[in-house]
PDB file as gemmi writes it, atoms N, CA and C in Angstrom:
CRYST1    1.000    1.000    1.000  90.00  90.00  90.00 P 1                      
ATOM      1  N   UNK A   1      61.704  44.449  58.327  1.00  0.00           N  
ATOM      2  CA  UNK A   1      61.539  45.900  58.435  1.00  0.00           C  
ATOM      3  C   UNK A   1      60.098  46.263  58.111  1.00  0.00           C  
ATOM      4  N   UNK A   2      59.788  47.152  58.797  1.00  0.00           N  
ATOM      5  CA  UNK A   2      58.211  47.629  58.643  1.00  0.00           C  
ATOM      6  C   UNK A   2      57.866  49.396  58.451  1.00  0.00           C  
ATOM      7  N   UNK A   3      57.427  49.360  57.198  1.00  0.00           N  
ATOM      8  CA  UNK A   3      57.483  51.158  57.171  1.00  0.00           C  
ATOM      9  C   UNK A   3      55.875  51.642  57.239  1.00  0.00           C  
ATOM     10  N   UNK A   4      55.385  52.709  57.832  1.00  0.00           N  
ATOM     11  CA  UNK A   4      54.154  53.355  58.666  1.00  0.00           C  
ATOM     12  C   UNK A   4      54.095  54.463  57.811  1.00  0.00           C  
ATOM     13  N   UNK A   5      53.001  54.742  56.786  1.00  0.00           N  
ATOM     14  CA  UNK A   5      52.823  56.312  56.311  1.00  0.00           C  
ATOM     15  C   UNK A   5      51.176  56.115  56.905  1.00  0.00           C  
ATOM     16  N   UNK A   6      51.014  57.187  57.970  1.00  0.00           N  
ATOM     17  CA  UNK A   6      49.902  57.823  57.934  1.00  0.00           C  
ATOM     18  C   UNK A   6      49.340  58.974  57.031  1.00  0.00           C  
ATOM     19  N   UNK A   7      47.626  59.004  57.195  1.00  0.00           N  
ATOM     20  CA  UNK A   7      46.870  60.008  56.066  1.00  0.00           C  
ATOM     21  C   UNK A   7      45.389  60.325  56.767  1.00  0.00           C  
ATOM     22  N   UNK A   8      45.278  61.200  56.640  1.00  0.00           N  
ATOM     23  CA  UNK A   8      44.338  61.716  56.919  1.00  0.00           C  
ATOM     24  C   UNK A   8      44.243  62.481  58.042  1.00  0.00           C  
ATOM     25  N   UNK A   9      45.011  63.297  58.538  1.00  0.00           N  
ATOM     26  CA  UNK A   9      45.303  64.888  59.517  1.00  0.00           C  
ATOM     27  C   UNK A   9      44.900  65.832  58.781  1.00  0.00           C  
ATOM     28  N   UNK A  10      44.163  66.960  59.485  1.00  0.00           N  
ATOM     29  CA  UNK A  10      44.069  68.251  59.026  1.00  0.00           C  
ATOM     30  C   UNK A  10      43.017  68.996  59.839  1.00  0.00           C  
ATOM     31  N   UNK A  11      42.449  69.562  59.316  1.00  0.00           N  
ATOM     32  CA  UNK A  11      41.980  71.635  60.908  1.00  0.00           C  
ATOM     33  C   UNK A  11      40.306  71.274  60.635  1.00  0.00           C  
ATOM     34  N   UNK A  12      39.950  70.753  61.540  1.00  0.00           N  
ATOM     35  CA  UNK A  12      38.871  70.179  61.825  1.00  0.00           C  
ATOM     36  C   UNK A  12      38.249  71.248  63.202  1.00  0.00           C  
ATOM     37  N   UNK A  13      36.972  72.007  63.314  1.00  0.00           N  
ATOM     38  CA  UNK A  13      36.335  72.216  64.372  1.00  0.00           C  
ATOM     39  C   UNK A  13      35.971  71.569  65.221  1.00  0.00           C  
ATOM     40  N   UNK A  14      35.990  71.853  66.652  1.00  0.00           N  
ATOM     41  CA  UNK A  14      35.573  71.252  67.619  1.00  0.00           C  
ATOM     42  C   UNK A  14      33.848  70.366  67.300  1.00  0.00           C  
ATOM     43  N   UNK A  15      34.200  69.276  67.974  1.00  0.00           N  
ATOM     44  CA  UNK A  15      32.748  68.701  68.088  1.00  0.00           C  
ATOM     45  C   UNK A  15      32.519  67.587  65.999  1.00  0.00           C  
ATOM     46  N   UNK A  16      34.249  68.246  65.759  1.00  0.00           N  
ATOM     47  CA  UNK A  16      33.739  67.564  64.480  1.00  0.00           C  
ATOM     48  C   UNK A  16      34.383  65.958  64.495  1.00  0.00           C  
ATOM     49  N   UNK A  17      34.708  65.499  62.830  1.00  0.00           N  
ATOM     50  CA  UNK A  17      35.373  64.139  63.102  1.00  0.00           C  
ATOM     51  C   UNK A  17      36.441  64.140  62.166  1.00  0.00           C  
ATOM     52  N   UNK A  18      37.671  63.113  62.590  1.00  0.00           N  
ATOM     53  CA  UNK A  18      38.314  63.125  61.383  1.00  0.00           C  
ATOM     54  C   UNK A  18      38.083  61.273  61.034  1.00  0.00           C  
ATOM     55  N   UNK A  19      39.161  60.631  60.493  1.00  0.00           N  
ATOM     56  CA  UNK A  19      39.476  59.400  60.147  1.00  0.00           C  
ATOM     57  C   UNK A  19      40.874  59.146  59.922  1.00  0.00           C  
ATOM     58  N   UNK A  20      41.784  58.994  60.722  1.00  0.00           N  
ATOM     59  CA  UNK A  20      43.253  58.646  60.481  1.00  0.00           C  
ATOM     60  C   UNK A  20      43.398  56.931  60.120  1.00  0.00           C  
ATOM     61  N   UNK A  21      44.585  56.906  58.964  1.00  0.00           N  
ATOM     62  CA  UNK A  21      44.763  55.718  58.202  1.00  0.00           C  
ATOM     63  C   UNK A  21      46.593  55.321  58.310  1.00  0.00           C  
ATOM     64  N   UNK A  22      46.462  54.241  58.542  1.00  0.00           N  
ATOM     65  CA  UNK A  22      48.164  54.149  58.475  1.00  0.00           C  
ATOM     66  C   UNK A  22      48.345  52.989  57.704  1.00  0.00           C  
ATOM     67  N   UNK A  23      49.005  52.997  56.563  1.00  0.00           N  
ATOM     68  CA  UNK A  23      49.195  51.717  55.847  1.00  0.00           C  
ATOM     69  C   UNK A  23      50.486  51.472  55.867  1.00  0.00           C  
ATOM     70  N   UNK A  24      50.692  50.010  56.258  1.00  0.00           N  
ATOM     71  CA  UNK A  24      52.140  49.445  56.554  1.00  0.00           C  
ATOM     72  C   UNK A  24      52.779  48.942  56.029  1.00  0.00           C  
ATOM     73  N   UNK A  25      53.860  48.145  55.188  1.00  0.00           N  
ATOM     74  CA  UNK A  25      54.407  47.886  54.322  1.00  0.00           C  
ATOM     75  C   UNK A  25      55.680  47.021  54.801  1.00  0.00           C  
ATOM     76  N   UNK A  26      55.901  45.775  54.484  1.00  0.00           N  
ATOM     77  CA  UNK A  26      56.712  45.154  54.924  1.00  0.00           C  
ATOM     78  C   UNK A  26      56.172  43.805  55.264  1.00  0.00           C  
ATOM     79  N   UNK A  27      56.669  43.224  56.200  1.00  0.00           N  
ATOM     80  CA  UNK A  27      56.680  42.058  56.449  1.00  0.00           C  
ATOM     81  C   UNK A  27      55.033  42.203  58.418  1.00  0.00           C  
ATOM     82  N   UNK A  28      54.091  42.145  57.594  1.00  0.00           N  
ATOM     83  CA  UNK A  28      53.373  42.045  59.251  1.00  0.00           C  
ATOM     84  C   UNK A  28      52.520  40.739  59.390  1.00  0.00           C  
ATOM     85  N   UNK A  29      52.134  40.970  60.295  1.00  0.00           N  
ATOM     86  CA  UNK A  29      51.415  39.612  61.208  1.00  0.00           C  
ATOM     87  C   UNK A  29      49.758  40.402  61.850  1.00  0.00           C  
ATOM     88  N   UNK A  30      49.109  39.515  61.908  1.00  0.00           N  
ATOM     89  CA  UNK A  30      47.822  39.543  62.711  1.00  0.00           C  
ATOM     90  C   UNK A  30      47.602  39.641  63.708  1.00  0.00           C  
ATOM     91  N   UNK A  31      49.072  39.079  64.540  1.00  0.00           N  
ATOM     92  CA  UNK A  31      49.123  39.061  65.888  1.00  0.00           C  
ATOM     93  C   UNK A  31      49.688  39.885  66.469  1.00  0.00           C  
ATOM     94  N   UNK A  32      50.530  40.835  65.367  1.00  0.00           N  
ATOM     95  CA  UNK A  32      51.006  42.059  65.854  1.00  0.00           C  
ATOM     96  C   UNK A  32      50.678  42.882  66.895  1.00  0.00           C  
ATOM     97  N   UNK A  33      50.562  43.845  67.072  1.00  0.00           N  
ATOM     98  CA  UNK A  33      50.030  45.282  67.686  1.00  0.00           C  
ATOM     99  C   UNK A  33      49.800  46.496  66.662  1.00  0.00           C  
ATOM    100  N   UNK A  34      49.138  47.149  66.431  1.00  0.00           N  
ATOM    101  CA  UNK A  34      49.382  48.229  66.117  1.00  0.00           C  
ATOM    102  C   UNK A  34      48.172  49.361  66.557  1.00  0.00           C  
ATOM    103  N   UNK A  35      48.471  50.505  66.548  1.00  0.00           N  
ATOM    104  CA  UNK A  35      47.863  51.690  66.604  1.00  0.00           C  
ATOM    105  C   UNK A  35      47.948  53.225  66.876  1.00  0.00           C  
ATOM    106  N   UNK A  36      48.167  53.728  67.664  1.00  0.00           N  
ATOM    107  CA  UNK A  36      47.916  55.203  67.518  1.00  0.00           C  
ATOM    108  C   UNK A  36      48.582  56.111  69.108  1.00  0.00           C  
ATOM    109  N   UNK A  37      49.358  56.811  68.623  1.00  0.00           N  
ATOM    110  CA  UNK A  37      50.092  57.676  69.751  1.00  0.00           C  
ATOM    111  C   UNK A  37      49.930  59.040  69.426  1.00  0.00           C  
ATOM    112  N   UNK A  38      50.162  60.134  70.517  1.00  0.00           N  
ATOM    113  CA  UNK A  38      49.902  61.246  69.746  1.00  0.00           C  
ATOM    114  C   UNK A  38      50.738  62.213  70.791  1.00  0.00           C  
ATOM    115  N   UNK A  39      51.389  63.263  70.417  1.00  0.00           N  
ATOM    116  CA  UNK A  39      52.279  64.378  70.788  1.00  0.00           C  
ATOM    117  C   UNK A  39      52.005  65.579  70.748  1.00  0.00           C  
ATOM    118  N   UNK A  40      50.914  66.321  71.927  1.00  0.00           N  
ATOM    119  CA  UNK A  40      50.520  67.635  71.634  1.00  0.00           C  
ATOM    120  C   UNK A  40      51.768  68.516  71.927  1.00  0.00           C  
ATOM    121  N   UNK A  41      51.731  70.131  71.427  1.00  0.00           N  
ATOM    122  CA  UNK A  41      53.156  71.017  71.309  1.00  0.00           C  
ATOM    123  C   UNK A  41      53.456  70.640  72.972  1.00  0.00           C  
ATOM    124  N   UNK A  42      54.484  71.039  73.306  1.00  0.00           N  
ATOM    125  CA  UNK A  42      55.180  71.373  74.650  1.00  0.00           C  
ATOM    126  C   UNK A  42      55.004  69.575  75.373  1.00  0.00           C  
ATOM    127  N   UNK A  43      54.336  68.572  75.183  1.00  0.00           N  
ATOM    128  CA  UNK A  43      54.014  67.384  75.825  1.00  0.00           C  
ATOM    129  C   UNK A  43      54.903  66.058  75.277  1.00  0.00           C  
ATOM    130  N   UNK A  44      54.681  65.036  76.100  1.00  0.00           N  
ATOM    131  CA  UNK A  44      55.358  64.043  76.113  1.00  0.00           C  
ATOM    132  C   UNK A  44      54.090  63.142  74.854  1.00  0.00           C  
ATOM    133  N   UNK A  45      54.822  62.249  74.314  1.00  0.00           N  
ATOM    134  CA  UNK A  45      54.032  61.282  73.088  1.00  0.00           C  
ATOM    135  C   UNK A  45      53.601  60.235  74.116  1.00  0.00           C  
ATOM    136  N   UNK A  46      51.975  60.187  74.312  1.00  0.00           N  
ATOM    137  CA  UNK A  46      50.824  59.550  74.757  1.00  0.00           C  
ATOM    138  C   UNK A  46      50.023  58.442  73.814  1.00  0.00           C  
ATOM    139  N   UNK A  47      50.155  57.318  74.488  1.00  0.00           N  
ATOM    140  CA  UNK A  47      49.039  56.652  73.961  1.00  0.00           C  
ATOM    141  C   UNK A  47      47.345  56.817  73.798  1.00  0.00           C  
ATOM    142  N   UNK A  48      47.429  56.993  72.571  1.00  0.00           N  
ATOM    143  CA  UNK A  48      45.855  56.831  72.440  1.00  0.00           C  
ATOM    144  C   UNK A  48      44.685  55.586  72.098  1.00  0.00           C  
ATOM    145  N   UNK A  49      45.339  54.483  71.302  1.00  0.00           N  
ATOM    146  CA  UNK A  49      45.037  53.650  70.973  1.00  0.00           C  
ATOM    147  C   UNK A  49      45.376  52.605  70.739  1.00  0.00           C  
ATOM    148  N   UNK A  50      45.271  50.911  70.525  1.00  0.00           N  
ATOM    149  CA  UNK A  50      45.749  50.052  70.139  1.00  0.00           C  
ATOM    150  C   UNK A  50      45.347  49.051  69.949  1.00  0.00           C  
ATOM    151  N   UNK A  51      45.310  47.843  69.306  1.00  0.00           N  
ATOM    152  CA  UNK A  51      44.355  46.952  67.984  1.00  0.00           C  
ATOM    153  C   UNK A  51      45.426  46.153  68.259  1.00  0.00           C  
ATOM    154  N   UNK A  52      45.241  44.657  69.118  1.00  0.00           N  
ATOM    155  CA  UNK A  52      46.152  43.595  68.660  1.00  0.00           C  
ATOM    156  C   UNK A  52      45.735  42.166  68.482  1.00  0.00           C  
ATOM    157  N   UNK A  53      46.247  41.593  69.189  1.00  0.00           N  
ATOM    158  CA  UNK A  53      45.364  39.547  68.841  1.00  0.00           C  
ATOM    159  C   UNK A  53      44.134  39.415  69.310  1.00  0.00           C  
ATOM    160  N   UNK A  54      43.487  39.278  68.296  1.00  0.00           N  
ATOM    161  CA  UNK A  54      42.286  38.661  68.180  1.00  0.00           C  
ATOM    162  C   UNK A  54      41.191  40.347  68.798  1.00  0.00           C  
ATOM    163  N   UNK A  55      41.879  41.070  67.741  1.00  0.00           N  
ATOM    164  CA  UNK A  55      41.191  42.452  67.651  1.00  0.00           C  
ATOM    165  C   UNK A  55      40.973  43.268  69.243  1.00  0.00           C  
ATOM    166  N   UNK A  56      41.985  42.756  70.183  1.00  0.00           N  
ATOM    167  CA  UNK A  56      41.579  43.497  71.171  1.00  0.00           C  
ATOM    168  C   UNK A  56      42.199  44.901  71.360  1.00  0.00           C  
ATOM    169  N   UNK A  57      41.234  45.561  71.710  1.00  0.00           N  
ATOM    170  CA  UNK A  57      41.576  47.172  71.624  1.00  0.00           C  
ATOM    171  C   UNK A  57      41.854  47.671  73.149  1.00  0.00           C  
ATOM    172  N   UNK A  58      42.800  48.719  73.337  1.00  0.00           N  
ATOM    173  CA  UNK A  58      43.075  49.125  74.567  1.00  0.00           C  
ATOM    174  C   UNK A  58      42.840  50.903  74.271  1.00  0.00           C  
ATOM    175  N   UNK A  59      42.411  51.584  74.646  1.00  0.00           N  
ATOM    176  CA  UNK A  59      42.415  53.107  74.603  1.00  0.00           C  
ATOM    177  C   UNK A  59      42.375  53.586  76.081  1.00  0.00           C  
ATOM    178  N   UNK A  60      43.253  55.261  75.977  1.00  0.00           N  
ATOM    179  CA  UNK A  60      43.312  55.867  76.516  1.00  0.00           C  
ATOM    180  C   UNK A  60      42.688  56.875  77.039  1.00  0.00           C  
ATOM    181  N   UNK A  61      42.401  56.739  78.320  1.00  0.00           N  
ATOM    182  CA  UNK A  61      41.045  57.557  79.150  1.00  0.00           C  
ATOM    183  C   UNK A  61      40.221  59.028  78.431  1.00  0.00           C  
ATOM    184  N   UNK A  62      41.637  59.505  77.804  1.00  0.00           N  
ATOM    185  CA  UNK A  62      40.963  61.075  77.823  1.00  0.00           C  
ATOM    186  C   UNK A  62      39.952  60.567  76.379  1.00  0.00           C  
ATOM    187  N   UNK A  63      39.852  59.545  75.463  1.00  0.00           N  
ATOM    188  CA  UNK A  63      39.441  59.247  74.085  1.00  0.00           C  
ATOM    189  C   UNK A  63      38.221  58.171  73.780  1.00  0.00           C  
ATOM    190  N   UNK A  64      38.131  57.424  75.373  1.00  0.00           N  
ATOM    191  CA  UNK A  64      37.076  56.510  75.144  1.00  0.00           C  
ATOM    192  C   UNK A  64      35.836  57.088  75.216  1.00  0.00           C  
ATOM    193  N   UNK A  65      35.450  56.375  74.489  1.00  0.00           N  
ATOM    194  CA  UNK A  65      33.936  56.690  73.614  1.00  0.00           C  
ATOM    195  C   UNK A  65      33.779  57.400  72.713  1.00  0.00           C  
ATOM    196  N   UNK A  66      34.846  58.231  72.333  1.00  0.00           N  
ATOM    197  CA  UNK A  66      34.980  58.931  71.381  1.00  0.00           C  
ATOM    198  C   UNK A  66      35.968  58.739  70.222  1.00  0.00           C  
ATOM    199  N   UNK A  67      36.669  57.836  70.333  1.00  0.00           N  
ATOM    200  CA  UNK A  67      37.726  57.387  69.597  1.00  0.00           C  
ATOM    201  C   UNK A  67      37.405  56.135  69.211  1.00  0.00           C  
ATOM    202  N   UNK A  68      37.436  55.589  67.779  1.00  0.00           N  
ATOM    203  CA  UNK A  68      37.501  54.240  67.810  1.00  0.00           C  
ATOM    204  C   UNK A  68      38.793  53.400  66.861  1.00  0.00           C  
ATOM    205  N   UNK A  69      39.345  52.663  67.380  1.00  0.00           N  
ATOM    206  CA  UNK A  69      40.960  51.864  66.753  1.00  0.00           C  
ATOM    207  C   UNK A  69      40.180  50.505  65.487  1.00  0.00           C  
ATOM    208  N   UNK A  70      40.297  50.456  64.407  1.00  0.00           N  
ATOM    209  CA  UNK A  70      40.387  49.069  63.993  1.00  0.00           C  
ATOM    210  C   UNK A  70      41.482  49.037  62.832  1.00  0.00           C  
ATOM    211  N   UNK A  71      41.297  47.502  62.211  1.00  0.00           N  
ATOM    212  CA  UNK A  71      42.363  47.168  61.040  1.00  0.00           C  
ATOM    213  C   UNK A  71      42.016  46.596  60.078  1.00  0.00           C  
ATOM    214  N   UNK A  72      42.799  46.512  59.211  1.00  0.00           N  
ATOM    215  CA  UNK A  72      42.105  45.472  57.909  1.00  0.00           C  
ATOM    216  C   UNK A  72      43.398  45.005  57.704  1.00  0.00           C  
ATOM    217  N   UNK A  73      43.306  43.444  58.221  1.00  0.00           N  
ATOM    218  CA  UNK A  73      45.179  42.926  58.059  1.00  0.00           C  
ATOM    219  C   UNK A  73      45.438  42.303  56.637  1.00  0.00           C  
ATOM    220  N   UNK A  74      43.963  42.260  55.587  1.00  0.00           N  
ATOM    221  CA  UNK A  74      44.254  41.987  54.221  1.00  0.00           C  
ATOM    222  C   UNK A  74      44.854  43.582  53.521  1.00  0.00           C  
ATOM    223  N   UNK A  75      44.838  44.322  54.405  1.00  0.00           N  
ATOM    224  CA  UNK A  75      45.033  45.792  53.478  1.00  0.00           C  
ATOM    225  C   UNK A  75      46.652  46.392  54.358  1.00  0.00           C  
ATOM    226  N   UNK A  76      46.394  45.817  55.315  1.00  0.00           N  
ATOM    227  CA  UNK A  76      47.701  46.025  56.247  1.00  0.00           C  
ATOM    228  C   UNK A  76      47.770  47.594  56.544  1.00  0.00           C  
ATOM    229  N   UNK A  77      46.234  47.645  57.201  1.00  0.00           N  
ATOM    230  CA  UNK A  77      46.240  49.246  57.791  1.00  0.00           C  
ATOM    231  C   UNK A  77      45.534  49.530  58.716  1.00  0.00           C  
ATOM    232  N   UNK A  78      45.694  50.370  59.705  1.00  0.00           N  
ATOM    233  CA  UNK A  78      44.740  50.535  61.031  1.00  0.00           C  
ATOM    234  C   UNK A  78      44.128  51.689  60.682  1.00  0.00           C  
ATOM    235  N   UNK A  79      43.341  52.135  61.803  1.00  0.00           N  
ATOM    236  CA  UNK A  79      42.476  53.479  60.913  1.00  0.00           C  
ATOM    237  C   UNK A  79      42.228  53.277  62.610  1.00  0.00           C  
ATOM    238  N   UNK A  80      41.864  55.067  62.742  1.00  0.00           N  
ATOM    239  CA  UNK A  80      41.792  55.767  64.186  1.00  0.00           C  
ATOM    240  C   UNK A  80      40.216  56.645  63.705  1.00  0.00           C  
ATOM    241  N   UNK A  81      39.173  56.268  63.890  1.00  0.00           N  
ATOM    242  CA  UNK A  81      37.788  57.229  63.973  1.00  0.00           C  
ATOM    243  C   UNK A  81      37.819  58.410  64.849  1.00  0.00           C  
ATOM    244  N   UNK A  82      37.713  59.008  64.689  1.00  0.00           N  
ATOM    245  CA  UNK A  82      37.706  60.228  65.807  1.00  0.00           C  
ATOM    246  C   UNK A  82      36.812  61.304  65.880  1.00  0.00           C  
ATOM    247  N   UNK A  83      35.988  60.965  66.979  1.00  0.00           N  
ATOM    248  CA  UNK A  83      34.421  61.482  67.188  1.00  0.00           C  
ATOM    249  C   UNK A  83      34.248  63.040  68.060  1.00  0.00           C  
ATOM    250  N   UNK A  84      33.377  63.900  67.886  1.00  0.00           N  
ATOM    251  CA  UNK A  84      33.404  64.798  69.009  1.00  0.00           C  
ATOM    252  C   UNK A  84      34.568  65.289  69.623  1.00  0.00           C  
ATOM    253  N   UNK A  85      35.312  65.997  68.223  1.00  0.00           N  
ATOM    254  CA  UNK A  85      36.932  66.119  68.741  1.00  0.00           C  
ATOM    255  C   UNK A  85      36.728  67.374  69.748  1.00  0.00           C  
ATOM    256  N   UNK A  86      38.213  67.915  70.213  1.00  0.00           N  
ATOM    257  CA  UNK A  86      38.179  68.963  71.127  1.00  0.00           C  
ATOM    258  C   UNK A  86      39.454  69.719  71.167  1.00  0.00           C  
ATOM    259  N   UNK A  87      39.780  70.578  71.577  1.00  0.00           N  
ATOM    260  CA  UNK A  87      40.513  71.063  71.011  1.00  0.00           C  
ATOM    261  C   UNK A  87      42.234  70.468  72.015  1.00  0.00           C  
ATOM    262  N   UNK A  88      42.021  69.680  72.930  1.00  0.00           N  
ATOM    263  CA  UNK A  88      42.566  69.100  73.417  1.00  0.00           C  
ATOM    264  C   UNK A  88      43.265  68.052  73.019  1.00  0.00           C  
ATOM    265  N   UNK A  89      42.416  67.786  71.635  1.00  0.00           N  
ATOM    266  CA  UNK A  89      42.942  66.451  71.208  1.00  0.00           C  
ATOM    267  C   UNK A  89      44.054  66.886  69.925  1.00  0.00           C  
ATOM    268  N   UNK A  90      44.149  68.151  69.868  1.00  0.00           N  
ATOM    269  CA  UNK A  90      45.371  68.828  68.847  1.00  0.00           C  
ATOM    270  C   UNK A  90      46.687  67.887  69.521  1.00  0.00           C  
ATOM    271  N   UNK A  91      47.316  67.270  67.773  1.00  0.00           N  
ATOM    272  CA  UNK A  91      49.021  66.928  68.329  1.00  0.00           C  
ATOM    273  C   UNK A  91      49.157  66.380  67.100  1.00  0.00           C  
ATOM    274  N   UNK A  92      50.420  65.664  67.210  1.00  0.00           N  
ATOM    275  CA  UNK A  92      50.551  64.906  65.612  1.00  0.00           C  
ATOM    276  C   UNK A  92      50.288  63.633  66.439  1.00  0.00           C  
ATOM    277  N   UNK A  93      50.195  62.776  65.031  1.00  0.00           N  
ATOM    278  CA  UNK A  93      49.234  61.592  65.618  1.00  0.00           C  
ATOM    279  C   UNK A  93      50.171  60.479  64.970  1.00  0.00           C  
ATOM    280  N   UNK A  94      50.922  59.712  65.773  1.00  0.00           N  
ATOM    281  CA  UNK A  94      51.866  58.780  65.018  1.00  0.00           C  
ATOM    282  C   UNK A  94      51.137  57.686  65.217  1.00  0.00           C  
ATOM    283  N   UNK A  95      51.161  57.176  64.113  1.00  0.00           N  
ATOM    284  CA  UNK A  95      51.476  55.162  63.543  1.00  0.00           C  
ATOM    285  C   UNK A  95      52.184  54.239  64.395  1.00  0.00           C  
ATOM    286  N   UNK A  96      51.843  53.489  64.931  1.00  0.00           N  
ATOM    287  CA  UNK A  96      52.489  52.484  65.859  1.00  0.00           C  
ATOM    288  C   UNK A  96      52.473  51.172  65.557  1.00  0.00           C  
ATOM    289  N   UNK A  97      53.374  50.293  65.499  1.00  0.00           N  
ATOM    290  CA  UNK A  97      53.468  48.767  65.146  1.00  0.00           C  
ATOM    291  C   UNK A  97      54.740  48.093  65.986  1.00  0.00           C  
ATOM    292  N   UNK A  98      53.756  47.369  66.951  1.00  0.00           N  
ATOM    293  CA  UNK A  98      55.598  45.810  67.713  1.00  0.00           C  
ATOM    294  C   UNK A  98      54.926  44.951  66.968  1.00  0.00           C  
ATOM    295  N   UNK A  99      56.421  44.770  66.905  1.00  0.00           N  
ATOM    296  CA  UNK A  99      56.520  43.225  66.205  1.00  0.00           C  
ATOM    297  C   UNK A  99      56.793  42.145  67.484  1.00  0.00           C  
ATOM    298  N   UNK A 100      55.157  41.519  67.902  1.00  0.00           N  
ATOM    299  CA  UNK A 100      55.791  40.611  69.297  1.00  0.00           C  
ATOM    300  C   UNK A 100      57.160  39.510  68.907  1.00  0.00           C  
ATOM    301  N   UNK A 101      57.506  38.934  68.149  1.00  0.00           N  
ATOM    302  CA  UNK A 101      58.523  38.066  67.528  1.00  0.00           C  
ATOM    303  C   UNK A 101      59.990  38.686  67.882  1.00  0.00           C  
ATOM    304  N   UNK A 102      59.708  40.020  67.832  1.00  0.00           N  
ATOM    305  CA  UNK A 102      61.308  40.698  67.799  1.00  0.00           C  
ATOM    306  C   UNK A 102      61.159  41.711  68.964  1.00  0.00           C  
ATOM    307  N   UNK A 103      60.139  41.839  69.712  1.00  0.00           N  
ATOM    308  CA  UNK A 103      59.678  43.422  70.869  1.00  0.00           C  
ATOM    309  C   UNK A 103      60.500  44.840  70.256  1.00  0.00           C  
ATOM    310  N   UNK A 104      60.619  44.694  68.560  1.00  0.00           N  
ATOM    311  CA  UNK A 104      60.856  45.970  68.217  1.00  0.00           C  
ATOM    312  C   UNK A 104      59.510  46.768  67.635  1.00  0.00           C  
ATOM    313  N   UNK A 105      59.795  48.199  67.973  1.00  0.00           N  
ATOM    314  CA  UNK A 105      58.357  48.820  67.522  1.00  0.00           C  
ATOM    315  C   UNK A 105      58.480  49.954  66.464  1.00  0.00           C  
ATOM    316  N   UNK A 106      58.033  50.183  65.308  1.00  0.00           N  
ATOM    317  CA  UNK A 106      57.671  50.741  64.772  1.00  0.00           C  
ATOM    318  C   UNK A 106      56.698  52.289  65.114  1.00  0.00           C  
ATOM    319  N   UNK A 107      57.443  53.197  64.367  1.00  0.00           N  
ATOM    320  CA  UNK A 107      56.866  54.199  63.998  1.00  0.00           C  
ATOM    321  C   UNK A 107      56.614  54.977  62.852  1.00  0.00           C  
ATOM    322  N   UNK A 108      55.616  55.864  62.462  1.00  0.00           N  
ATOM    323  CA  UNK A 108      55.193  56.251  61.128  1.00  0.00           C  
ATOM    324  C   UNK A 108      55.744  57.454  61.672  1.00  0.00           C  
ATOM    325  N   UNK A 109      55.582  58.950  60.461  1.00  0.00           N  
ATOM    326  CA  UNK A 109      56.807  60.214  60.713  1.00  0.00           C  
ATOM    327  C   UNK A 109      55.219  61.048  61.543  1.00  0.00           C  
ATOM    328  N   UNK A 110      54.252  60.756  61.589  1.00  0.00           N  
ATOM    329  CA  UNK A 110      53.136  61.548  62.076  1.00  0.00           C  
ATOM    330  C   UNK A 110      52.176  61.964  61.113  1.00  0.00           C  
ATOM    331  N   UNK A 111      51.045  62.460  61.538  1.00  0.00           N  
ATOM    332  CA  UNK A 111      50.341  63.424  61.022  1.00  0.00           C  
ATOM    333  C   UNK A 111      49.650  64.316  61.829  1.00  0.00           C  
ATOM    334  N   UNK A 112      49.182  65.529  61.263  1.00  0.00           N  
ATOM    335  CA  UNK A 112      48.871  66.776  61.941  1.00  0.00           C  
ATOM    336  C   UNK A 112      47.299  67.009  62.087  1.00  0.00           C  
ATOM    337  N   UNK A 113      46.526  66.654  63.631  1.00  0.00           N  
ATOM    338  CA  UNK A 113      45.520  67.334  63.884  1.00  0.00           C  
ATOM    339  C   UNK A 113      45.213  68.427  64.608  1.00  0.00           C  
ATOM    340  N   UNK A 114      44.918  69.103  64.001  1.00  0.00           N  
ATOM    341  CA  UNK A 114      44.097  70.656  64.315  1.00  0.00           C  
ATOM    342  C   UNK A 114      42.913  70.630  64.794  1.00  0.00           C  
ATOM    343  N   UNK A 115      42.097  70.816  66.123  1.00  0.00           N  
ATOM    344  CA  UNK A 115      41.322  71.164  66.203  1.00  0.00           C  
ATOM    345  C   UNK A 115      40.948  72.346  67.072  1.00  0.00           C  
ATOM    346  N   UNK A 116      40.405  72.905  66.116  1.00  0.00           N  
ATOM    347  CA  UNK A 116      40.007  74.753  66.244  1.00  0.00           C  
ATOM    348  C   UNK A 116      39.141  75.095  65.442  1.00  0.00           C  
ATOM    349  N   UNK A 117      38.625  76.352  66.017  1.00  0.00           N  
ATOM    350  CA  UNK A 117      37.394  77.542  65.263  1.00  0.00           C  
ATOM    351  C   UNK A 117      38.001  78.301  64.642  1.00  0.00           C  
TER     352      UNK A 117                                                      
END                                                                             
């Protein structure tokens, strides 16, 4: 079993940055997957990011270059950089982890970005 609390959401102006953190707890691996989905109001939950073997990262169009995914698998946490936000990029921002061994996936309960004036 694998449990996801994300930290670091909150009402950030356009053009600013935040730093989202998800620390995991349980039983993980290196070779895992993990990273970052996000659910603006009225929309379907979109990938934004993802960190797996041998640190390869995959991101989603509307975020590259402006987003960056990494991990620290001695701390067992991913962290989402988030550059030159917009107000587009408002949603809650869930925690993501498969376990390739079992193709079950993990989710954290979210956290809340705001971006507005």
């Amino acid at each position: 079993q694998v449990q996801l609390v994300e930290s670091g959401g909150g009402l950030v102006q356009p053009g600013g940055s935040l730093r989202l953190s998800c620390a995991a707890s349980g039983t993980i691996s290196s070779i895992d997957t993990m990273g970052w989905y996000r659910q603006a109001p009225g929309k379907q939950r979109e990938l934004v990011a993802t960190i797996g073997l041998g640190y390869s990262t995959n991101y989603a169009d509307p975020v590259k270059g402006r987003f960056t995914v990494s991990r620290d698998n001695a701390k067992k946490t991913v962290y989402l950089q988030m550059n030159t936000l917009k107000s587009e990029d408002t949603a809650l921002y869930y925690c993501y982890y498969r376990k390739l061994s079992t193709r079950v996936d993990y989710w954290g309960k979210g956290t809340l970005v705001t971006v507005s004036s």
